[in-house]
C-alpha positions in Angstrom: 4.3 21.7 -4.4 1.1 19.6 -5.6 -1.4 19.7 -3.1 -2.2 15.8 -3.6 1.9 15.6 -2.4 0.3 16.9 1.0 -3.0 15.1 0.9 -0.8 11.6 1.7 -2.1 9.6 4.6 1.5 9.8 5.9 2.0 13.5 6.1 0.0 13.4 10.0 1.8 10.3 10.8 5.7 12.3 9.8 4.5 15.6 11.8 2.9 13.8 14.6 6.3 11.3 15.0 8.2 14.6 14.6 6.0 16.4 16.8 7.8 13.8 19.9 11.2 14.4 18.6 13.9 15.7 15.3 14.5 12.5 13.5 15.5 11.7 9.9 13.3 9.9 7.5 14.9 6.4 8.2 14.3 6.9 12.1 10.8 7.6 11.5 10.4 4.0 9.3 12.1 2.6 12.0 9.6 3.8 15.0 6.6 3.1 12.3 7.4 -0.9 12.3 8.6 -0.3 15.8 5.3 0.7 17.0 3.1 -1.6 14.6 1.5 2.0 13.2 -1.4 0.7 10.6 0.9 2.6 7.7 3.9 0.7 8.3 3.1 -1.8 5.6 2.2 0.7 3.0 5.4 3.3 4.1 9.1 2.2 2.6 12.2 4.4 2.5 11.3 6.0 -0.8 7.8 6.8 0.4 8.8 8.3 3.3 11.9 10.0 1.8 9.3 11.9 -0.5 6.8 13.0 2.3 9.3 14.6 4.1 10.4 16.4 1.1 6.9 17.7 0.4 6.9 19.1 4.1 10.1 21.0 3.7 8.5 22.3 0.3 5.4 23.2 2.0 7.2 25.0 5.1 5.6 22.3 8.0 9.2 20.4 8.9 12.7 22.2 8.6 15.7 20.3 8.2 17.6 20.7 11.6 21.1 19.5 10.9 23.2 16.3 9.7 23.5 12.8 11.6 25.9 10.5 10.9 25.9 6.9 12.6 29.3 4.6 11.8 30.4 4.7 7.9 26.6 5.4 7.2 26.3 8.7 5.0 25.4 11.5 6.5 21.2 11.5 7.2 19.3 15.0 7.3 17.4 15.1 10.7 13.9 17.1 10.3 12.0 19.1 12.9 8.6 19.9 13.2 7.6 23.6 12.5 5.2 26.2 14.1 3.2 25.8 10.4 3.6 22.2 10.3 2.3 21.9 14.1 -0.6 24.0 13.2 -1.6 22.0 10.1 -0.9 18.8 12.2 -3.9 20.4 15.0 -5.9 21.3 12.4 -6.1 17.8 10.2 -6.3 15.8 13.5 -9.1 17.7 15.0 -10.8 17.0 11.5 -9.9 13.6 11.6 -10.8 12.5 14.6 -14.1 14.6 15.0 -15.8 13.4 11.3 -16.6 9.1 11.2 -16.1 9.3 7.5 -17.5 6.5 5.7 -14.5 4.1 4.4 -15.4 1.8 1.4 -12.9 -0.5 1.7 -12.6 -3.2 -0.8 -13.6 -5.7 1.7 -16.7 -4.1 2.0 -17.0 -3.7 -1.8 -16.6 -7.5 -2.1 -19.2 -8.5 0.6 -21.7 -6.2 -1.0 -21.6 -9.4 -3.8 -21.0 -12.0 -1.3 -24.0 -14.2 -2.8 -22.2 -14.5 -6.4 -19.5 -17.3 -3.9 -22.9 -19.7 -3.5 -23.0 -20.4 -0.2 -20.2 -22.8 0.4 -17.9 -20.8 -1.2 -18.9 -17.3 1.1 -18.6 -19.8 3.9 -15.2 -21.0 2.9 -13.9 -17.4 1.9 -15.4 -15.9 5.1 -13.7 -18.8 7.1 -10.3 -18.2 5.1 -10.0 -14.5 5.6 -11.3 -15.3 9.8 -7.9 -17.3 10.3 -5.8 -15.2 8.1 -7.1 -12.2 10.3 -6.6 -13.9 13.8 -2.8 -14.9 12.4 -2.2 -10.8 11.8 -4.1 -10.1 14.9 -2.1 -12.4 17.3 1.2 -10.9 15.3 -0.1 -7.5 16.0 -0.9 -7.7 19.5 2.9 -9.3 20.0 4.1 -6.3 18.4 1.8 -4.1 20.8 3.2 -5.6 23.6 6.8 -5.3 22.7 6.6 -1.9 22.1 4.7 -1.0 25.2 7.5 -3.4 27.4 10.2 -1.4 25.5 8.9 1.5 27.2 7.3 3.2 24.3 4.5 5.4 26.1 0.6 4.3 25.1 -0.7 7.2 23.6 2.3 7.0 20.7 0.6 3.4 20.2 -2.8 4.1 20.8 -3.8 3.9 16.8 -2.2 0.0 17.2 -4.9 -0.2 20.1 -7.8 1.1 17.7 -6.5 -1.5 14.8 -6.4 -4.2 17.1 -9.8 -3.1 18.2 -11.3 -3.5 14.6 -9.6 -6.3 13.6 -11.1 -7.9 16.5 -14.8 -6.8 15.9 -14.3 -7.6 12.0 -13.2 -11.3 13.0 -16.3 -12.0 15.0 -18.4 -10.5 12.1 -16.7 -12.6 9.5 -16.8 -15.9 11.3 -20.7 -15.5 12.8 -21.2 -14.6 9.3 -19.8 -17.7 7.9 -21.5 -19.8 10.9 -24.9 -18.8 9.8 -24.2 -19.5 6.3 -23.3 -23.2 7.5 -26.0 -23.6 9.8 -28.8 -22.1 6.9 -29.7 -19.1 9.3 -29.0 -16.8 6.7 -30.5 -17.2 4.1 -29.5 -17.7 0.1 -31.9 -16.5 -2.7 -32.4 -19.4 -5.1 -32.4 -16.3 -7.8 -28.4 -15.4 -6.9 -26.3 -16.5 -9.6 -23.6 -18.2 -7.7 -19.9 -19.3 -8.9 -20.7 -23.1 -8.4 -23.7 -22.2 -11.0 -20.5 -21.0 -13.4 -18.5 -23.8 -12.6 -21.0 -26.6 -13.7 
């Protein structure tokens, strides 16, 4: 099995949802967008099919017998393992103890904020503010669902920390783009800007 199979950001979410309970790979992208868990967007059915297959291969989740709902095929349901429930201990502990630094393109892109000119940061920064209030209000619907559907709040606690820095990152980006407007922070005359490009 290739270790970079195992080194997906999905392989804690599948043990830890299989950790609560045996479930095949379609339950568990069901209780992802469910939950509003920060990998539903990136997890589909093949993605998720293939990280429980690397888990069988590796020995962490054991197929625990066959499901069948309606004319549906039959599904595999998978269950966590004593291996896989160690490996799950030991990559959370990791996890949660070391803040590694995450260079995210966002970040990448403000690093050259000056090359928008002023107006154009300001607009961008404004543009990306309401795009990330829309998700945020969307999210926190979500949140609220799940929690009134009786899902318990440590299985959406990680929807609790997105919400968290989605919130913080708004009030960043739109101060930001207020003290561009208002001329508090400053622009080098020397930044080559895009409106410099564009005449």
């Amino acid at each position: 099995m290739p270790r970079r199979a195992l080194d997906n950001p999905l392989v804690p979410v599948v043990l830890g949802l299989l950790l609560e309970r045996p479930a095949h790979p379609y339950q568990l992208l069901s209780a992802l967008r469910e939950r509003g868990d920060a990998h539903a967007a990136a997890a589909t059915r093949g993605t998720l099919y293939n990280t429980v297959t690397a888990l069988a291969g590796a020995g962490w989740v054991a197929a625990q017998g066959q499901e069948r709902a309606g004319n549906r095929p039959e599904r595999t349901v998978y269950t966590i393992t004593p291996d896989g429930h160690a490996e799950l201990v030991r990559r959370l502990d990791a996890e949660i103890r070391d803040p590694e630094r995450e260079f995210t393109r966002f970040v990448a892109a403000v690093s050259h904020l000056g090359a928008l000119g002023p107006d154009g940061a300001a607009d961008a920064l404004a543009e990306r503010a309401r795009r990330l209030r829309e998700r945020t209000a969307a999210d926190e619907a979500r949140l609220a669902d799940a929690l009134a559907a009786g899902v318990p709040r440590l299985h959406v606690i990680e929807a609790e920390y997105a919400l968290a820095l989605a919130r913080a990152e708004t009030a960043w980006v739109e101060r930001t783009a207020d003290e561009i407007r208002s001329g508090s922070l400053t622009w080098p005359t020397a930044v080559t800007t895009r409106e410099d490009h564009d005449t």
